[in-house]
N, C-alpha and C positions, 0 to 999 in steps of 0.2 A: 594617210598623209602626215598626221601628225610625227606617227613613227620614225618616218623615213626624216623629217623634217628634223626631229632629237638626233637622230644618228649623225644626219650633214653637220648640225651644231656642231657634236660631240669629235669630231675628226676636221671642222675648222680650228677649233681648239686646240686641237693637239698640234694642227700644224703650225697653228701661231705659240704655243706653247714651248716647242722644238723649236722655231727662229731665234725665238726670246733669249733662250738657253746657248743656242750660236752665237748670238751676238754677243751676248755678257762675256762668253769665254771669251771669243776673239777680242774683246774689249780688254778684257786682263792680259791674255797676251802681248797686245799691244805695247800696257805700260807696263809691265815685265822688260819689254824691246828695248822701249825708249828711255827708260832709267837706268839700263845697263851699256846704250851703246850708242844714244844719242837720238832724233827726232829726222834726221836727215836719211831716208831708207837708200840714198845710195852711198851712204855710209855707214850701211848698218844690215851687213846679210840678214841679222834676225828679222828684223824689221821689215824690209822686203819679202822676208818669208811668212810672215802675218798677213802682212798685204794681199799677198797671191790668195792666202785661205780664203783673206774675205772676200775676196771677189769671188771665188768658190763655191760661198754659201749665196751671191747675190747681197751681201752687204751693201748696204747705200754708200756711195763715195762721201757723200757730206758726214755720215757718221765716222765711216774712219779717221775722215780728216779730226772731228771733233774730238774724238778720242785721243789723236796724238797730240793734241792741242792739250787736253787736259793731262796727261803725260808728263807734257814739259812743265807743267805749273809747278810750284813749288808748293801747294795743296795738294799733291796727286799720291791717290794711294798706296802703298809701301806692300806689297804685295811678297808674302815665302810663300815657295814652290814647296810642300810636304806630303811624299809619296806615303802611304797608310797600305798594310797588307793585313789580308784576312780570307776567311772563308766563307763562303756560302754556302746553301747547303747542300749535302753531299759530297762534300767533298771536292769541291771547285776553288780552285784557288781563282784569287782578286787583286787584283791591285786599283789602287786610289789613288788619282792624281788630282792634288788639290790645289789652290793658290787660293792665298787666306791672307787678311789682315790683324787675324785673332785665332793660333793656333788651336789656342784652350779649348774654344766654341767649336771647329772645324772635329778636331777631335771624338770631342763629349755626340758629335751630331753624327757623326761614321761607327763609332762607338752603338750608339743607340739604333741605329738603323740595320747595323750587323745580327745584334742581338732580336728586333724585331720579328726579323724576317728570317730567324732559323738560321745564323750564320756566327762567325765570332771574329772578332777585330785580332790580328796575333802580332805580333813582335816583327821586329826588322829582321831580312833577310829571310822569313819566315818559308815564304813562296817565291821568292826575288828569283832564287835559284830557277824557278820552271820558266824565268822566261828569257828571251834576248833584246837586249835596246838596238833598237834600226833605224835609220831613218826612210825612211818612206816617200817617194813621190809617184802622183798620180798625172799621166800626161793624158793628154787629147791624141789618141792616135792618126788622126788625119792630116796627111802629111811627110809621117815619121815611117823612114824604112829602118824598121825593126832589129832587123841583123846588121844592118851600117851603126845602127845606136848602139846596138849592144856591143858590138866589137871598140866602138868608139870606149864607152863607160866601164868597161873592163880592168882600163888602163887609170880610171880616173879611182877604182873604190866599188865598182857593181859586183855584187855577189849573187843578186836572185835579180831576175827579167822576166814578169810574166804579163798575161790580159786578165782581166777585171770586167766586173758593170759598175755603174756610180749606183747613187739610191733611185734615179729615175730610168735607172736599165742601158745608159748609155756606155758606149766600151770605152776602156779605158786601157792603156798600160801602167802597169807598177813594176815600181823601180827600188830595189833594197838595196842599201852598202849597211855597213859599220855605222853604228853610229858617231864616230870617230872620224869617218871619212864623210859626211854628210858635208860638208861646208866644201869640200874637194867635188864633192857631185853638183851641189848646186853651183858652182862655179863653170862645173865641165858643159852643164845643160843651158847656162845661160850664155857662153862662150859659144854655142850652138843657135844659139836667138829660140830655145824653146823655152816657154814658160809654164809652167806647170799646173794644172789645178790644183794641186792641193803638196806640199811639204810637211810632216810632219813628222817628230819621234812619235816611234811606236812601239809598245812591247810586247814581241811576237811569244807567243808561248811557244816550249820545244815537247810538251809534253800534254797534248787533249785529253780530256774527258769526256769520255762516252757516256752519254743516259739515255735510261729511256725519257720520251715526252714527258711524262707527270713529273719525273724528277726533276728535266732541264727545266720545266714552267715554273717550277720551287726557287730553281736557283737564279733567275733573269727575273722576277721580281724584284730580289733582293739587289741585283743589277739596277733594274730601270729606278726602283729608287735611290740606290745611290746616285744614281746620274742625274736626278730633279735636282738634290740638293747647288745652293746655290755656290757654294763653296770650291765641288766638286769640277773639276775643268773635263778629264774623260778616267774609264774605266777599262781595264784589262784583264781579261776572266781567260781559264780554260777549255771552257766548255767546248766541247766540236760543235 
């Protein structure tokens, strides 16, 4: 009993671990939103596009609200966005999406974490080239006829249409344009009355790496740590 009892511990932990890590980002994006476009989210696509994620993750509404609150203050943190690329091992290309209020730190701690774990932090443009920026949405399929959408979003910026599971196996449809045209799709989808679970940029790679097991377990270490760091908002790897 004890056994089983460390293990439940040890995987309530992680899941509270992994909300923790949710929330903070969605916490930074938020004030990323609200300093760049104002605290009113219907005057402010980005901002409505945070909102939807958190509701996504199950974010409490008292915390979003709080967070836009503290947004608007004139104490609210001054957050850059700096994309870090490097390698893991074997040859996987990474990307680092951070939002920091101390580059130097942010840095010196992807830096370190690269090297750790068998990997090396490289220059701009490094790996940039293997991947494409998208924006991403994830809808609730029920409801939604598929081929009336898709012919709809065509016109709007959709380039890729396909189904999905979320993290709890549930389906989902996903929706790609340009990242370019992302502000034209979320416009077309909400001019539709659908709201989506999740909007995001995403940097889809054009070029996978194949390994075997022992290899990819080498190189999604040096992932999952990158992604504890608090710095770190998400990560984008090659790996198949």
């Amino acid at each position: 009993m004890g056994r089983i009892f460390e293990v439940r511990k040890h995987a309530m932990f992680a899941r509270w671990n992994r909300m923790a890590k949710q929330f903070a980002r969605i916490g930074k994006d938020i004030t990323i939103a609200v300093r760049s476009g104002g605290a009113d989210p219907n005057n402010n696509p980005a901002l409505r596009r945070v909102i939807q994620n958190a509701r996504s993750i199950n974010m409490p509404k008292d915390k979003v609200e709080a967070a836009i609150r503290r947004a608007s203050g004139q104490e609210a943190t001054d957050y850059q966005e700096v994309l870090y690329e490097g390698y893991a091992p074997h040859g996987v290309a990474v990307l680092v999406e951070t939002a920091t209020d101390n580059p130097t730190r942010t840095v010196a701690s992807v830096r370190n974490i690269f090297n750790k774990f068998g990997g090396n932090l490289a220059s701009n443009g490094s790996v940039s080239f293997l991947f494409r920026r998208m924006g991403v949405f994830r809808l609730d399929p029920a409801g939604i006829d598929q081929d009336d959408l898709e012919l709809y979003l065509i016109d709007h910026g959709l380039e890729e249409m396909g189904e999905s599971t979320g993290e709890k196996g549930e389906p989902q449809i996903v929706v790609r344009c340009a990242f370019e045209d992302f502000g034209t799709v979320q416009k077309a989808l909400e001019d539709r009355g659908i709201q989506p679970l999740s909007a995001e940029h995403e940097y889809i790679c054009t070029v996978p790496t194949e390994l075997p097991e022992p290899q990819s377990t080498e190189a999604l270490t040096l992932i999952d740590k990158l992604e504890q760091d608090d710095d770190v908002q998400r990560v984008f790897h090659t790996l198949a």
